[in-house]
VMD Tcl script that draws the C-alpha trace (Angstrom):
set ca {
  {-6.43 -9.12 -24.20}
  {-4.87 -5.76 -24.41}
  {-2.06 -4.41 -21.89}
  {-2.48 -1.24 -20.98}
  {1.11 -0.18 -19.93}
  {2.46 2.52 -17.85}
  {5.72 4.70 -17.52}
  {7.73 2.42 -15.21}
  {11.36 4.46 -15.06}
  {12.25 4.11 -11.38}
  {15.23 4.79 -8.93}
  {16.92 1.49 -7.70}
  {15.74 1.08 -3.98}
  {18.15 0.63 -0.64}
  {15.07 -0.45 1.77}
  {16.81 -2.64 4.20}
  {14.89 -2.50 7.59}
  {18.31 -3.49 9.58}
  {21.01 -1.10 8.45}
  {21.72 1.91 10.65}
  {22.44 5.50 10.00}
  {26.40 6.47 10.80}
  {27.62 9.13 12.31}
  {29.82 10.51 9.55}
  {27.24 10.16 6.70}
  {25.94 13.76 6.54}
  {23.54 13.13 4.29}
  {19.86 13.63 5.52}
  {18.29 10.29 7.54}
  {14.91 9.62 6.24}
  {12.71 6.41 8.33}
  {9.57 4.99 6.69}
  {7.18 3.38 8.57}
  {6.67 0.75 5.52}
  {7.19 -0.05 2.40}
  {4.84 2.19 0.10}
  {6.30 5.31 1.95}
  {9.92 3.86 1.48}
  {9.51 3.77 -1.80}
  {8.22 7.45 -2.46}
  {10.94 8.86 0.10}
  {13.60 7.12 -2.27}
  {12.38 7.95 -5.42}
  {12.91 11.44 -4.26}
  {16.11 11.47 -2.19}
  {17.84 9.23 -4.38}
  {21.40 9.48 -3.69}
  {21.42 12.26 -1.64}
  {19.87 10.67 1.46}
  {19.66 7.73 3.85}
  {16.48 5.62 4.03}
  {15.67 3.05 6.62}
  {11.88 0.81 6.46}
  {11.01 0.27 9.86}
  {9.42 -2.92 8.54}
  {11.17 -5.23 7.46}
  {10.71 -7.29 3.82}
  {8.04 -10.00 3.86}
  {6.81 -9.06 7.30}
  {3.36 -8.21 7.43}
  {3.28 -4.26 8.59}
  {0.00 -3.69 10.46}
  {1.26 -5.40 13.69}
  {4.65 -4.65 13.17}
  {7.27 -4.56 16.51}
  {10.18 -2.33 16.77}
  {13.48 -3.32 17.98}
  {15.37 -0.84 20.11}
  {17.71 0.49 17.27}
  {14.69 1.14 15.29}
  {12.64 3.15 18.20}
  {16.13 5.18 18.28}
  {16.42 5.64 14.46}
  {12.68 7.00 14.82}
  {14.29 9.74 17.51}
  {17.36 10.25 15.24}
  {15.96 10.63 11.87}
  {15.99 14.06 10.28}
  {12.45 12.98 9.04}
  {10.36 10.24 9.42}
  {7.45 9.47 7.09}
  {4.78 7.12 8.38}
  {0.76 7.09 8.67}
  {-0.69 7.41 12.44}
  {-3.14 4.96 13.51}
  {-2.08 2.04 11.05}
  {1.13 0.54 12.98}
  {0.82 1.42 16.86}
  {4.21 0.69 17.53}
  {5.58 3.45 15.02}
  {2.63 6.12 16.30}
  {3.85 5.57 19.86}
  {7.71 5.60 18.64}
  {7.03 9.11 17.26}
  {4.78 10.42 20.38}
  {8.09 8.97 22.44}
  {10.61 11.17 20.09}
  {8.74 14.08 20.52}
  {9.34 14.93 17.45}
  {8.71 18.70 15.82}
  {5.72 18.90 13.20}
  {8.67 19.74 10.42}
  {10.12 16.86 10.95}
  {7.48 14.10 10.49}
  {5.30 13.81 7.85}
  {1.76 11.70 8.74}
  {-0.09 10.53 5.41}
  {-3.42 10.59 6.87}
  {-3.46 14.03 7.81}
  {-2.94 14.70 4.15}
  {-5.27 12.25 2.93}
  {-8.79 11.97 3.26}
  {-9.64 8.92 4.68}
  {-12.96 7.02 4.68}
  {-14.57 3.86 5.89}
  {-13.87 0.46 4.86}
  {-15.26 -0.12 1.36}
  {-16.41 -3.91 1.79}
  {-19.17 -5.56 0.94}
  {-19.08 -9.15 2.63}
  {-22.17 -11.27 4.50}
  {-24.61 -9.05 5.82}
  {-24.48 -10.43 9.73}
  {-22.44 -9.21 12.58}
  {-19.54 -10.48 11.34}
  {-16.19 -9.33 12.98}
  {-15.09 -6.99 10.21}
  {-14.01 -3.30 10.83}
  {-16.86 -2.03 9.09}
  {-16.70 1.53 11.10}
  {-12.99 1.30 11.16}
  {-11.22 4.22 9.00}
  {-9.42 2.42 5.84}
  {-5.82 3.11 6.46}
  {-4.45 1.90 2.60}
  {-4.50 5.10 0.76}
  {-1.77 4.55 -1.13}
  {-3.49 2.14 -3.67}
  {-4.94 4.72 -5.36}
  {-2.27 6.62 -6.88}
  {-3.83 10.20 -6.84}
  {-3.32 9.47 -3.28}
  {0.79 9.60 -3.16}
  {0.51 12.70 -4.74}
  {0.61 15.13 -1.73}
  {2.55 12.69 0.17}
  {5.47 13.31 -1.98}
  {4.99 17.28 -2.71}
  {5.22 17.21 1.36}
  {8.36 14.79 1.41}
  {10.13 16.90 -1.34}
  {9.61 20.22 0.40}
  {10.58 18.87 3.87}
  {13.93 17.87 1.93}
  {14.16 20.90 0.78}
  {14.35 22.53 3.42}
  {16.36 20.21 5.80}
  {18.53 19.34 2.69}
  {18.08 23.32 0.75}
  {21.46 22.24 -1.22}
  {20.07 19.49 -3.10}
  {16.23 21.17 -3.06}
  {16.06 21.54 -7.15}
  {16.97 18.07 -7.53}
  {14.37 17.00 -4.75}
  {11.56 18.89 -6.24}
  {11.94 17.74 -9.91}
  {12.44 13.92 -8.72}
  {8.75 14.44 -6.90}
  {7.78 16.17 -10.29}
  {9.23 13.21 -12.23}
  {7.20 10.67 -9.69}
  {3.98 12.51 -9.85}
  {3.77 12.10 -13.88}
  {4.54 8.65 -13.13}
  {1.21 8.32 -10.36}
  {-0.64 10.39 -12.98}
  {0.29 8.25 -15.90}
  {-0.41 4.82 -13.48}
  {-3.82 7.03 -12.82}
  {-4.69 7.07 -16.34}
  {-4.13 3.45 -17.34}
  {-6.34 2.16 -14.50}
  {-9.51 4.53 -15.51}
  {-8.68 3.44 -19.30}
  {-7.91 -0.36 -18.36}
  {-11.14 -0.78 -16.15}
  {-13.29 1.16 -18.07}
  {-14.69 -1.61 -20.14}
  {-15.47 -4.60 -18.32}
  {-18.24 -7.66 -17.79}
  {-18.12 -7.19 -14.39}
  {-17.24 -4.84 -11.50}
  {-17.19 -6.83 -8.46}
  {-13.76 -8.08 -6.82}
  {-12.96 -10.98 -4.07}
  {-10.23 -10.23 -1.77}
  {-8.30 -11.20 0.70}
  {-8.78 -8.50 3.03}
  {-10.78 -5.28 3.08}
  {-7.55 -3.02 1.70}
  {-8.77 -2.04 -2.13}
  {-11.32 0.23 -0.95}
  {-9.52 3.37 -2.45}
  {-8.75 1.75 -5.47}
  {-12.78 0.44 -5.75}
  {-14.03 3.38 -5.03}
  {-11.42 5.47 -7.69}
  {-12.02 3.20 -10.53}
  {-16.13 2.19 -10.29}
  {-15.58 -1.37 -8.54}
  {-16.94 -3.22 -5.54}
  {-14.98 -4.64 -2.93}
  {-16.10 -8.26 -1.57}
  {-13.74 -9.21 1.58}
  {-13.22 -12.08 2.93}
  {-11.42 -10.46 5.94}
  {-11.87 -7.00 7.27}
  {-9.23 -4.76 7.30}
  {-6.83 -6.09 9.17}
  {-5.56 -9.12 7.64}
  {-6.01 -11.34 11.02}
  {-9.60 -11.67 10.66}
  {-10.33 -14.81 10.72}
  {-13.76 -15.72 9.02}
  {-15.93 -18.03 10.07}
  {-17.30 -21.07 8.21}
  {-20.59 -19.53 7.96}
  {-19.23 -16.14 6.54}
  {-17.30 -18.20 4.10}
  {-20.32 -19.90 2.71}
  {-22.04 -16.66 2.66}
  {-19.30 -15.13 0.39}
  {-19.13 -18.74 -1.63}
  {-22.92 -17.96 -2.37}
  {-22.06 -14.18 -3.28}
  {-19.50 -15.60 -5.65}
  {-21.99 -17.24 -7.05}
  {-24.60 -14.71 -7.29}
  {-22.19 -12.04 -8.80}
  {-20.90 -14.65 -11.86}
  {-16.99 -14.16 -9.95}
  {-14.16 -15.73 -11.89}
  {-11.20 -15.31 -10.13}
  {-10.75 -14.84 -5.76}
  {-7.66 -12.84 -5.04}
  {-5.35 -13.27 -2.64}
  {-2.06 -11.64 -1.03}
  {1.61 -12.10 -1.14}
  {1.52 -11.62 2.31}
  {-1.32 -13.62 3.40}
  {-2.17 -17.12 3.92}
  {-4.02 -18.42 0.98}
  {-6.04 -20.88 2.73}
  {-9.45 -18.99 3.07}
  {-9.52 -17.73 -0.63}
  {-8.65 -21.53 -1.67}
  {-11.68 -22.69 0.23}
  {-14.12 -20.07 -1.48}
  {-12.13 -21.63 -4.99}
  {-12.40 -25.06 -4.23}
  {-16.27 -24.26 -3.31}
  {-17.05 -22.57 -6.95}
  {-14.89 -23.51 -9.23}
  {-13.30 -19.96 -9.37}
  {-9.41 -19.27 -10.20}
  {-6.77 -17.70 -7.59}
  {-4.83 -15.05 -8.44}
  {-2.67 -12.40 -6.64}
  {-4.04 -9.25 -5.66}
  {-0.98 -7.03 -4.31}
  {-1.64 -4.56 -1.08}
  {1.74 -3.38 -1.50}
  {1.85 -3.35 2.31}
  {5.96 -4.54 1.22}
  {7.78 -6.59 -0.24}
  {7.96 -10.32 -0.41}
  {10.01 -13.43 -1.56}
  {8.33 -13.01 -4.71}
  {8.30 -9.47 -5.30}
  {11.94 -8.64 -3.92}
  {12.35 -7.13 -7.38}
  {9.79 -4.99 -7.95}
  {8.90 -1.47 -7.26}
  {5.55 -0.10 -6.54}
  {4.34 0.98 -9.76}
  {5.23 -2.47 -10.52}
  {3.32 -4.12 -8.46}
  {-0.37 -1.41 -9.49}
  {0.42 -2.08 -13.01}
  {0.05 -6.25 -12.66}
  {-2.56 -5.29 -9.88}
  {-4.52 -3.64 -13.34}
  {-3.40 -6.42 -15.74}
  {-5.39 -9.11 -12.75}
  {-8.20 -6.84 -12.24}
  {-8.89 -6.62 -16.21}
  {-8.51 -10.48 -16.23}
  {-10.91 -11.39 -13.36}
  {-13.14 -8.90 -14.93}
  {-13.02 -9.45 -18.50}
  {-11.77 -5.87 -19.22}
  {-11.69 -4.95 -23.02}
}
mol new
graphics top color blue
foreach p $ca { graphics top sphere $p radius 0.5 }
foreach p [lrange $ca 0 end-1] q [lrange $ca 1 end] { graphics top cylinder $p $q radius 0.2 }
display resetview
């Protein structure tokens, strides 16, 4: 099976969750809500600021809790980057700072977002099927605007280093487009366009690249399906001629291992790149998308 690689040059990453700004560092103070926005603040900044992930590594971020230190790093930062209506605790954090509109940055008013993209049993069945889908970034068209806006608020908070700021988000965006380009080639091909996830969160991604999204879970993670919705999606499995259930770093595999054991199917890993794990301490985002592609043209039988 062919590879289809992608441009993978990144910045090293300083994420820690628990280290606090100091005084004396003049240097602007960036705080991400979690990791995917981490990640495009840094690859901007670089060097010249100070980054702190209000969720911490191998936590799962959609119920995340914020210690007092955080909640003040939130009314400290010079900007913070996050994506209202996906972690409460950060969207009342900011509403508490009273924070100006320069100095926050909210993906989803830069993002369209739509409905939950999942296709699972057809019954009342606990999902968030009107919910909004809150995980944008897996498509990477997506991150785009996110990091024009990041770069220009640098800019201007930070107008000494604003060349360097603006050609870093230049440098990033070839790398979303180039990430872009290998999942419409890579998936373009394949036996089969149906996927079996762990939770409703590759609806972007689905709906970019021409597949369908079959959840086990709704969009929050903490869904817990019940045995008949199981054997509903066991018989979908079925139906569709599925190879391979996915499930998370993150997640506990137990539900996708029962839908395995049922068919015969494989289990692989499906990254959300909601953050880091034990597992995936070492890699970066555009890491994590391009094994995300080399699983999806496995499952799928991708030429």
């Amino acid at each position: 099976m062919k590879r289809v690689a992608v441009v993978l040059s990144v910045l090293p990453l300083a994420l820690a969750a628990c280290a606090g700004s100091t005084g004396d560092d003049a240097r602007p103070h960036v705080v991400a809500s979690f990791y995917p926005y981490a990640f495009v603040a840094e690859q901007i900044g670089g060097r010249h600021i100070v980054i702190k992930n209000l969720t911490t590594p191998g936590s799962e971020p959609h119920d995340v809790e914020l210690k007092p230190q955080q909640v003040a790093a939130v009314q400290d930062a010079d900007l913070v980057v996050y994506q209202r209506e996906f972690q409460p605790a950060v969207d009342e954090a900011v509403d508490q700072a009273g924070r100006s509109a320069d100095a926050v940055i909210d993906a989803a008013a830069l993002v369209d977002l739509h409905g939950a993209d999942e296709h699972g049993p057809a019954e009342d069945d606990g999902h968030d099927h009107d919910s909004l889908d809150p995980h944008v970034w897996l498509d990477p068209n997506n991150l785009v605007p996110i990091a024009r806006a990041v770069a220009d608020r640098l800019a201007t908070i930070d107008p000494d280093h604003a060349e360097t700021y603006r050609a870093n988000a230049d440098a990033l965006v070839g790398e979303l487009e180039a990430l872009d380009t290998a999942f419409r080639d890579g998936l373009a091909d394949c036996e089969r366009d149906t996927i079996v996830t762990s939770h409703s969160a590759f609806g972007y991604l689905a709906q970019r690249y021409g597949l369908e999204q079959l959840s086990i879970a709704g969009i929050d993670p903490g869904n817990e399906p019940s045995g008949k919705q199981l054997a509903a999606i066991t018989d979908q499995v079925k139906a569709h001629g599925i190879t391979t259930v996915f499930t998370e770093e993150l997640v506990d595999p137990a539900n996708a291992e029962t839908i395995a054991s049922a068919t015969g199917v494989t289990i692989a890993t499906l990254d959300p790149i909601e953050g880091l794990g034990p597992n995936t301490a070492d890699q970066t985002y555009l890491t994590l998308m391009q094994h995300n592609l080399d699983a999806l043209r496995a499952a799928n039988s991708c030429r």
